[in-house]
N, C-alpha and C positions, 0 to 999 in steps of 0.2 A: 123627393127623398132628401135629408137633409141629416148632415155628418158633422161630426161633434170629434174633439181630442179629450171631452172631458173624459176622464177613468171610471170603470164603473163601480169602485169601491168612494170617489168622490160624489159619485149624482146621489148620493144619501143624503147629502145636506141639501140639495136645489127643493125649494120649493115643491109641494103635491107629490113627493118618490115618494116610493114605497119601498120602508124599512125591507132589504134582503132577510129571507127566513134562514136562518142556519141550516148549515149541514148537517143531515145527519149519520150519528158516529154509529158505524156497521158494528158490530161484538163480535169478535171471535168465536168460532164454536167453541165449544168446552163438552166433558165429560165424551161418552159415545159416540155424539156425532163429531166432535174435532177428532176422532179414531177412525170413521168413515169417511169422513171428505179428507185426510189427512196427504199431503203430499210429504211427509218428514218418510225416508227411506228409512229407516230403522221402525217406525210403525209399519208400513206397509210390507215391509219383509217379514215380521212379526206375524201379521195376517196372514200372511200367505201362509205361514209354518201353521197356525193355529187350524186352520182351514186344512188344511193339506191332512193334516195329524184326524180330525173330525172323517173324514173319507177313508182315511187308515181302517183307522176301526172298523166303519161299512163294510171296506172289502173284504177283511181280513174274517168276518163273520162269512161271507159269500163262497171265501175257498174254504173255510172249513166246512160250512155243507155240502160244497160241493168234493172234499175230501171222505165225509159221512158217505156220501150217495154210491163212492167207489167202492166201500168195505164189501156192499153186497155185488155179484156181477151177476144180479140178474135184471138187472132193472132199477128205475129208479124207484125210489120208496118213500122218499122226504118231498122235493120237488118232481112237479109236472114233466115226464119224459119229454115233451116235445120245450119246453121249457130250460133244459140241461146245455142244448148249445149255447143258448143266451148268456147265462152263468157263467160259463167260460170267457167269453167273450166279454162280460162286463169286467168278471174278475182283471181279466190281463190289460182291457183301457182303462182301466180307474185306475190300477198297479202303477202305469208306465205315466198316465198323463195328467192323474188326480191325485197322484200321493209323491212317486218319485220324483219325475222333475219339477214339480212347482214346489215339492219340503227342500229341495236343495238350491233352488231358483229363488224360493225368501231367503234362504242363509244369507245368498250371494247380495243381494239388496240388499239386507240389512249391513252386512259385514266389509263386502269389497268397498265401499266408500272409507269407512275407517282403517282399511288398512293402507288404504292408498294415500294417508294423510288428507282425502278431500273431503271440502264442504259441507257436500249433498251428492246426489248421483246423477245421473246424466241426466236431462227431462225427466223431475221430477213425478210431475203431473203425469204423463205418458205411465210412470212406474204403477202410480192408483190407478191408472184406465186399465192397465194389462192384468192389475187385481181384479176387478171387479169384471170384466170381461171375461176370462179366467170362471170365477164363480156361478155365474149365471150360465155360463154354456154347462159346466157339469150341473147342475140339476138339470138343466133342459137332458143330461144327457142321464142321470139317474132317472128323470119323469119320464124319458122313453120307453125303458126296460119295465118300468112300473104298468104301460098301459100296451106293453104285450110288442113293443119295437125293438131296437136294435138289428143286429147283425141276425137275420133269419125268423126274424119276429112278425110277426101275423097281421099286424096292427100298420096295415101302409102310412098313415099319418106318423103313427109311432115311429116307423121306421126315419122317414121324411126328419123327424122332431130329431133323431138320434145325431142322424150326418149333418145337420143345420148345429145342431150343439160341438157337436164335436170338431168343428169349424169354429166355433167361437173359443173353446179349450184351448186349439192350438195358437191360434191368432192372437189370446193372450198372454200364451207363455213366449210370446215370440218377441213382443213388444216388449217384455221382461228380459229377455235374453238382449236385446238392441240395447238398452238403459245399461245395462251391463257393461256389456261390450265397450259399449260410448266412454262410458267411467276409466275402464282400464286404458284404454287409448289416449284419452283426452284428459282424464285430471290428474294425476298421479304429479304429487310434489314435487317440487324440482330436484333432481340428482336422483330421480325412481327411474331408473330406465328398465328399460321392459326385461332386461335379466337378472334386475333386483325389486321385481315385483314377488309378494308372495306366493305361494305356490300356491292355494288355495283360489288366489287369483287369477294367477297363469293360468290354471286349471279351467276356469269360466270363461277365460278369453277363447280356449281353444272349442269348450264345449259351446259357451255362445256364439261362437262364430262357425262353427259345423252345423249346429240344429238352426242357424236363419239360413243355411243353405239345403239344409236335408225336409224339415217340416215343411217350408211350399210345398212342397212338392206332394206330403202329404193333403195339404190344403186342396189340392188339385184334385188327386183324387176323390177326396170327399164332394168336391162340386161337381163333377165327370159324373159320379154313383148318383148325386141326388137329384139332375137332372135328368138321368138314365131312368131311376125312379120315379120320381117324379111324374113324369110325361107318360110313363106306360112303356119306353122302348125296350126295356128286356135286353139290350145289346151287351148288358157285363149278368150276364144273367138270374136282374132281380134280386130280390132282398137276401137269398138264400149262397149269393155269390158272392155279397158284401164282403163276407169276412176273407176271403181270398185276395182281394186285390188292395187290402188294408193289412196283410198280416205283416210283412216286410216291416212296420213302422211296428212293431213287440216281438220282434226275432232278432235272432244275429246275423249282421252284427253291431243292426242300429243299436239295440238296450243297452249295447259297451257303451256308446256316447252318454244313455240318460246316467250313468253312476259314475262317470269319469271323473267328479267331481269331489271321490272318493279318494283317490289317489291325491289331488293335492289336499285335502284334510287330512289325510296321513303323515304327508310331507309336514305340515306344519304342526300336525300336535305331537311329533314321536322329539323333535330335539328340543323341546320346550321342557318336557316330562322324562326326558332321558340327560336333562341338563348337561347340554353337548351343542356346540355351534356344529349347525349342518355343513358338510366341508365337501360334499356332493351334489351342489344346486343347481351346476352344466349338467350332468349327468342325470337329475330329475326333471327339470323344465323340456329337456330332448326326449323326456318319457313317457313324460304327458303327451309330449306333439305328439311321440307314434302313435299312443291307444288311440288319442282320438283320428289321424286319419285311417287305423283300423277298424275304427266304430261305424266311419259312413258308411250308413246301407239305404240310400236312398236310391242308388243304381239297380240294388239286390229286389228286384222286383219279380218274383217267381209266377205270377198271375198273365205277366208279360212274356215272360222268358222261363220257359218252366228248367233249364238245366244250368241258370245262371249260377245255382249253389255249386254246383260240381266243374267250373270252369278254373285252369291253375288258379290263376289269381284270386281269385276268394278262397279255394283251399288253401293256398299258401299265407293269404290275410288269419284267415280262419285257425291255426296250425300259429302263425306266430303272435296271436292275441294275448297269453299269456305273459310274453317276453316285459311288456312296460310295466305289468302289474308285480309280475317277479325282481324286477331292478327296484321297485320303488319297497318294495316287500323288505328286499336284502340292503335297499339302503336304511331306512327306520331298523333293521336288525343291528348294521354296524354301529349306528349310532348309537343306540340304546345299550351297548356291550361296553362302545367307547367312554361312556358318559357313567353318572350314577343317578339311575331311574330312579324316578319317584311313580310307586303304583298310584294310579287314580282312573275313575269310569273314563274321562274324559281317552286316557291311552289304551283303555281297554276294549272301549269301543271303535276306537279307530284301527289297531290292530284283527279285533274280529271281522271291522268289514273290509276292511283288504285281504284278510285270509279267506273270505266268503265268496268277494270277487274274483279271488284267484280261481276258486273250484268254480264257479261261471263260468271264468273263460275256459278252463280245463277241457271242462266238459263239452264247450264246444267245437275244441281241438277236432272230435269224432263224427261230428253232423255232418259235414260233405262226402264223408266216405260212401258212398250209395249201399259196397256189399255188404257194409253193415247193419242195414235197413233201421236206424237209429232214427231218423230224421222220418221218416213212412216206409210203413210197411205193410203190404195188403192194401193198398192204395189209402190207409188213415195214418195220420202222424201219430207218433207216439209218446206218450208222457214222460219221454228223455229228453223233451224241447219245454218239457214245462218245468222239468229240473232246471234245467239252464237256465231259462228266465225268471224265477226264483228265485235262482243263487245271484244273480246282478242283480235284481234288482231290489231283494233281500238288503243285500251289502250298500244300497242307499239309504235303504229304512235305517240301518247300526248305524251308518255314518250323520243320519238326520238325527238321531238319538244323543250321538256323542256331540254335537253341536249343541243340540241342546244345553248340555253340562257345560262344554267348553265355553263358548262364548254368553250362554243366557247371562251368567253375574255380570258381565260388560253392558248388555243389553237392558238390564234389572236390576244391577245393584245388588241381588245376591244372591250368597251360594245357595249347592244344593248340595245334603250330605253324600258325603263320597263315601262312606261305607256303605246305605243299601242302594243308592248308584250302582255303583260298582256289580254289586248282587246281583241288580237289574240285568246289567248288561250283560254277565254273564246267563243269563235266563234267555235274555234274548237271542243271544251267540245260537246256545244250544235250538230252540226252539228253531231257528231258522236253518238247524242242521236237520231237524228231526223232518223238518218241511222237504228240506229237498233231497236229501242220500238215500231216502226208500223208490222216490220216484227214477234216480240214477239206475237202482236195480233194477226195479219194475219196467223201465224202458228197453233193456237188454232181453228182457222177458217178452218185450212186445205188447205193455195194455196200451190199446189205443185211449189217445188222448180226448179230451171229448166229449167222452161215449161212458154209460155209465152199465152196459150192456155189452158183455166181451169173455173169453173162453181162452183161459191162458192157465200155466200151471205154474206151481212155485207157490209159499206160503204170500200171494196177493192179499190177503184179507188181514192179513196180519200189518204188512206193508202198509200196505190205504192209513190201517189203524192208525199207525205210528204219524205218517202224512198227518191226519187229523189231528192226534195232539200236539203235532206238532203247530199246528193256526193258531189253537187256542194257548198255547203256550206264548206264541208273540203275540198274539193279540192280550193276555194278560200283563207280560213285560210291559209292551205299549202303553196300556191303562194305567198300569201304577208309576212308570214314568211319568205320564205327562201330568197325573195325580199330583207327581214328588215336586214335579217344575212348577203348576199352577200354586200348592201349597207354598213353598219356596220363596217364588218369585214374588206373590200378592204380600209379604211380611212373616213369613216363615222361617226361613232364610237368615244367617247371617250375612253381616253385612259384608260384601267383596271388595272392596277398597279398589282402588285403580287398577292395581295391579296383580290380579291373588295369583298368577299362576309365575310369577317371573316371566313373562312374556319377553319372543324376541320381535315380535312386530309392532307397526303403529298404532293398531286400534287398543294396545296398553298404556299410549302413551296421553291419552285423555281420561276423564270421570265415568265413575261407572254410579247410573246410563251417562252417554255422553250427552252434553248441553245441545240446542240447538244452531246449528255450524258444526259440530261437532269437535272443534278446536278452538279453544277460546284465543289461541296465536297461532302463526304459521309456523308452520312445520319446516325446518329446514335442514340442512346436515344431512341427508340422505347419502351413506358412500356404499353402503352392501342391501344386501339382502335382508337380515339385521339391524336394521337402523337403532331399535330401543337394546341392545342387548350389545350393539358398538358402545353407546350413551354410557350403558353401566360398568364397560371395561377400560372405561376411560380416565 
């Protein structure tokens, strides 16, 4: 063996070398694929929204048949009777874990890093993996339903395919919510302390940091069920029991967590648009905390504990759900009085989905009361539990909407018009009232939920009716939004300048879209809550 100091950029010239071959120079992706391998957090939040919205539509097609199939009560008549509980049950896991929290889980991606003045967002990379994992478990978990699986589905493979998916849905909204999380804790500009973070922020930190403690758990159960299944042991009783020991994860008063994200989107678009400094920002950030430790319901496990709903402490959580969504309500009202509003969709979307959440939680006020039999009655629940999960998780769809408007020009560069905006939003508002105020009635009435098969009085058929237009009414809202945004956003649109709304946070204080880094300099001066709207008082 024989050792040499010569360099090996120098043995080029010694006698008999052989010329080094160059390097070769990798290309960046471009066009579609630099948008699929992309780790820049403002594409991949983008994805998620676009995707999210793509599943909207599916569902929102799903409860309106299954709103058709209640008009008649004598049977099903559109879809297969033995077919009818599956519906159900696709409708409320697509609702809660394919449209609501992952349309509000890309806002926060794309959005919470610029408003925190940072870079990028926490592991990047992790943020495309929590995509793309995310995506691939919901079609495994739409292909289940497709070949006869899900929750009470005929099809044991299917079934197997369902809970294997729906373990990869949550795993990657989880890995979304950690990137999150990571962001608000760890980058936030110097002089951002955590009670002059935005509320829309705040808001993620408290919701990401509840669902990586409440979803394991869901996780859990999914592998307990699929090994149960799986193997042939019957001990949670088969495919047909599934949906009991999963329903706690689309009740209350987990669904207050998936929309809590609603309340700080209200915080920050009502003093922007009511051109007013918020002068109540102790008083919100304490607001948020509550809803969201009223929202855990990972404890609320009724499959386990069947009289846990009716125990003080969950009536009394239950009974004061309302209280932070009411404070946050009355504070955007003060403001908005204080101040001189400017109408735009952007405030009118935000306002209807906090007035939507409020009747959510309202209405939950009354599920623990047993004499009521609101909650089951005749040992079947009844579609006063589907009001309520409607109305929350409705009030993320408005709020996913109104993001849309508010932040897309930062995102894209540009507007979108705020007169049939505005139009929009009010269509949708309604639509999402016509969806859930007949089911409020029709629960007091007792149709079981369900069931498309039932013997109850009152003008029900009229009700259902209303329920049904009322889908296709959001679900048209929906189409011609995202119609408005796609036209818009692709050069439609004028152009939004940095700053079109007078913004009081950071993410105005860069190019719209922003560069890559998303701040061409550091960010500094941080003394409020406010930091761009201190800048412009100065």
């Amino acid at each position: 063996m024989t050792m040499t100091e010569t360099r090996p950029d120098d043995a080029a010239g010694l006698p008999g070398a052989v010329e080094p071959r160059p390097m070769a120079v990798l290309r960046a992706p471009t066009g579609l694929a630099a948008w699929l391998t992309s780790g820049d957090h403002k594409k991949v939040g983008r994805m998620f929204m676009w995707f999210a919205w793509l599943f909207l539509m599916a569902d929102l097609v799903v409860g309106g048949l299954l709103g058709a199939e209640r008009i008649n009560a004598n049977g099903a008549s559109i879809l297969r009777l033995n077919t009818v509980a599956q519906m159900f049950s696709l409708y409320q896991f697509a609702l809660a874990f394919l449209v609501v929290v992952p349309l509000l889980l890309g806002m926060a991606i794309a959005v919470v890093p610029l408003q925190l003045g940072a870079r990028s967002i926490a592991f990047p990379r992790a943020a495309t993996l929590s995509l793309w994992t995310w995506v691939f478990g919901g079609v495994l978990v739409i292909s289940s339903y497709i070949v006869n699986g899900g929750p009470g589905g005929g099809n044991s493979h299917g079934v197997d395919l369902f809970l294997a998916g729906l373990v990869l849905v949550v795993a990657g909204l989880l890995v979304g919510c950690l990137c999150v999380v990571t962001t608000v804790l760890t980058l936030r500009v110097p002089g951002m302390s955590l009670d002059r973070v935005p509320f829309f922020s705040w808001s993620w930190l408290v919701t990401g940091s509840l669902l990586l403690l409440s979803l394991p758990v869901l996780i859990g159960d999914l592998l307990l069920l699929y090994v149960d299944h799986r193997y042939g042991r019957q001990t949670f009783g088969g495919n047909t029991q599934i949906s009991s020991y999963l329903s706690w994860a689309i009740s209350q008063p987990q669904t207050y967590l998936y929309s809590l994200p609603v309340l700080g989107f209200v915080a920050d678009v009502v003093p922007v648009f009511g051109r007013a400094r918020q002068k109540l920002g102790g008083v919100l950030l304490a607001a948020v905390g509550l809803a969201g430790m009223l929202g855990f319901g990972a404890d609320v496990q009724a499959a386990f504990s069947p009289n846990v709903l009716y125990r003080p402490l969950h009536v009394l959580a239950a009974v004061s759900a309302p209280v932070p969504v009411l404070v946050v309500i009355a504070a955007a009202t003060v403001t908005l009085l204080g101040g001189k509003a400017k109408v735009s969709a952007s405030l009118l979307l935000a306002m209807l989905a906090g007035l939507v959440l409020l009747l959510g939680t309202v209405v939950g006020v009354l599920v623990p009361f047993k004499r009521l039999h609101l909650a089951q009655f005749a040992g079947q629940p009844t579609v006063y539990l589907l009001a309520q999960f409607n109305a929350v998780l409705l009030a993320g769809v408005l709020a996913g909407l109104g993001g849309l408007v508010y932040w897309g020009p930062k995102l894209w560069g540009r507007l979108v018009d705020n007169a049939l905006a505005s139009s929009l939003a009010l269509l949708a508002g309604l639509g999402a009232l016509l969806v859930v105020v007949p089911d409020i009635i029709l629960g007091f009435a007792k149709q079981p939920f369900g069931a498309v098969n039932f013997s109850i009085g009152g003008p029900h058929q009229f009700l259902n009716s209303v329920a049904t237009v009322g889908y296709a009414v959001v679900l048209l809202a929906a189409l011609a939004f995202v119609g408005l945004a796609l036209r818009s956003f692709t050069g439609g649109g004028e152009s939004a300048g940095d700053d079109p709304w007078n913004g009081h946070t950071l993410e105005w204080a860069t190019s719209s879209p922003p560069p890559e880094g998303n701040f061409p300099d550091s960010v500094t001066g941080v003394t409020s809550a406010q930091p761009l709207l201190d800048r412009k008082e100065t």
